[in-house]
C-alpha positions in Angstrom: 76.1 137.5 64.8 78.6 140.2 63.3 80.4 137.4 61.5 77.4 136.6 60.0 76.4 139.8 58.5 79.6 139.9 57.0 80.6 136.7 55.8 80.8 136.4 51.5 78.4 134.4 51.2 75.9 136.6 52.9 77.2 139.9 51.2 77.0 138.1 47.8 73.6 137.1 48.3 72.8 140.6 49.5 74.5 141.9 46.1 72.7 139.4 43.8 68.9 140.2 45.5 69.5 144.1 45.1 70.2 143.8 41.8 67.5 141.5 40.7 65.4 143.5 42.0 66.7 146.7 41.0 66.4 145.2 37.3 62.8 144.4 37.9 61.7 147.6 38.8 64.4 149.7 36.3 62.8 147.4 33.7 59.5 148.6 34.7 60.7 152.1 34.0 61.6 151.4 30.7 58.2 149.8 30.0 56.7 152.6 30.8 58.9 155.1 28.7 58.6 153.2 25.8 55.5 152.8 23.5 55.0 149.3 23.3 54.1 146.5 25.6 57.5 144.3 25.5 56.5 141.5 26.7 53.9 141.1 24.9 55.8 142.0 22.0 58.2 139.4 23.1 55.4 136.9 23.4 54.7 137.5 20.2 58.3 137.1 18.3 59.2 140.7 17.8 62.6 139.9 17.9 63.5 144.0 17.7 61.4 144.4 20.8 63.5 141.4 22.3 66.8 142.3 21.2 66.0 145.8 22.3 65.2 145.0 25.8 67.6 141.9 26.9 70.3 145.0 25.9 68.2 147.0 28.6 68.6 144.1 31.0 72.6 142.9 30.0 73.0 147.1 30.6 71.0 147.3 33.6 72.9 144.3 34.9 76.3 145.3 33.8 76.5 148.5 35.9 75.6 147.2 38.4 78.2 144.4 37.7 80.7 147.3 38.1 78.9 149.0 41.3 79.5 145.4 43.0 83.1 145.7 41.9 83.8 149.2 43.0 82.1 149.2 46.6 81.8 147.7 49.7 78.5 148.8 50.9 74.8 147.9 49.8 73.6 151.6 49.9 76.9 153.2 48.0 76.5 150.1 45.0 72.5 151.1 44.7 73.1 154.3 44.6 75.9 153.6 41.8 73.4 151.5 40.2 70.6 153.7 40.4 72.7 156.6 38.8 74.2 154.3 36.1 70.5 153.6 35.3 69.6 157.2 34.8 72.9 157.7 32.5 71.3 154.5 30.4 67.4 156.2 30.6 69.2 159.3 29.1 71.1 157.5 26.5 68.0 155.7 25.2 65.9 159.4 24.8 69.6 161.1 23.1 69.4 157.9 21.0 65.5 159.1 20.1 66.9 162.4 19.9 69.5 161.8 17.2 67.0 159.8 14.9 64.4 162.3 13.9 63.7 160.5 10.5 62.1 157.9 12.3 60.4 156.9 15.7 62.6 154.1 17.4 59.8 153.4 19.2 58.1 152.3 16.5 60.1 151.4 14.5 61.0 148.8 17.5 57.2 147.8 17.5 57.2 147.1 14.1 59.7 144.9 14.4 62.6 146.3 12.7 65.2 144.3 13.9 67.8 146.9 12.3 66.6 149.9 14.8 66.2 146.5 17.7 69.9 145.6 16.9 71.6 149.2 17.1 69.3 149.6 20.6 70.5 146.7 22.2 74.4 147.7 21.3 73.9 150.9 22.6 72.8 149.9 25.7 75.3 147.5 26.1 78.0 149.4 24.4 77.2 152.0 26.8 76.9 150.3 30.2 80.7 149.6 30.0 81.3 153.7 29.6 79.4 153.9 32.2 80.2 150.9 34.1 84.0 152.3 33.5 83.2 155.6 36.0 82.0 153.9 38.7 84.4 154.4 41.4 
């Protein structure tokens, strides 16, 4: 049964789950952070809403592409994930932070697809800086 537990296959699909499911409830967290509902949006064709949150997800899933990388255990690459997650939440309120002519958020809602663009490269931009201290 050992051999089981640690064949590829197994550990891959053990990998892929976590993360799926750590996007779920990370994107969650963002929906609740941010002032608009974005899927609705998304239903709707605000393509700054979309843009903004598929970089969320290509983040989201790109640290966690690097917590796979760097470690061999299920708890050690959550726990990478979960704090590469934390360093993205933070990025998106320093990103709020450094626009105070303007509310991303609603600028976002209002489908700017400028303020949608420049979201979605930061958060991917940023998940390889971050992705790049996972160890």
């Amino acid at each position: 049964m050992k051999d089981f537990w640690e064949s590829s296959m197994v550990i891959h699909s053990a990998n892929f789950s976590v993360a799926i499911l750590c996007t779920f409830v990370f994107l969650a967290i963002f929906e609740l952070v941010t002032e608009y509902n974005n899927w609705e949006e998304i239903k709707n064709g605000n393509m700054a809403v979309a843009m903004a949150t598929g970089g969320k997800i290509f983040g989201i899933l790109n640290i966690f592409r690097f917590s796979i990388t760097h470690n061999d255990t299920l708890f050690v690459m959550v726990g990478w994930g979960c704090f590469g997650f934390l360093l993205l939440l933070t990025a998106y309120y320093i990103f709020e932070f450094l626009t105070p002519t303007f509310n991303v958020d609603e600028q976002i809602a209002n489908d700017n697809r400028a303020v949608g663009f420049i979201s979605m490269v930061i958060s991917v931009g940023l998940s390889y800086v971050i992705g790049a201290g996972i160890i």
